[in-house]
N, C-alpha and C positions, 0 to 999 in steps of 0.2 A: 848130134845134129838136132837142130830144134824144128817143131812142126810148123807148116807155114797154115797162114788162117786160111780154112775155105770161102769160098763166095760168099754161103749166107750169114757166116761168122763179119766178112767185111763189111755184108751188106749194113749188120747189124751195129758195128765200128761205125759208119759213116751217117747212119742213122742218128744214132747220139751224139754225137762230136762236131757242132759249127765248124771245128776247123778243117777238118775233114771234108765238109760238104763243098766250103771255099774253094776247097786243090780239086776236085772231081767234075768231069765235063758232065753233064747229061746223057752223051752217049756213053759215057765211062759206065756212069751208075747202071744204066737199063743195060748194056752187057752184063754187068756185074748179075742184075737180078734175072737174067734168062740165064746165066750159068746154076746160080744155086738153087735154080727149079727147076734144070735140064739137073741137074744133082739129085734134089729131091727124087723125079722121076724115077731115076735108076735105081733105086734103093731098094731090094728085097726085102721081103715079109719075113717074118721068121717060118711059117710052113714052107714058101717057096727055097729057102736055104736048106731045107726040112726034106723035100724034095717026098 
């Protein structure tokens, strides 16, 4: 099974790709980018994984 792109991977697809920006609402893209920063967020440090 193949991985599906994260948020900020998309975000970063739709970034460079005109065509991409044509098919996507405004609201599409700013969900898109409050998810790959509510991602970012979550992201442990390696000490806290370290614990």
């Amino acid at each position: 099974m193949k991985n599906l792109a994260t948020p900020a991977e998309m975000v970063m697809d739709i970034m460079t790709n005109p065509e991409l920006q044509n098919l996507i609402s405004a609201e599409g893209f700013a969900g898109l980018l409050i998810m790959a920063n509510m991602q970012e967020n979550e992201k442990t440090t390696c000490c806290e994984q370290m614990g």
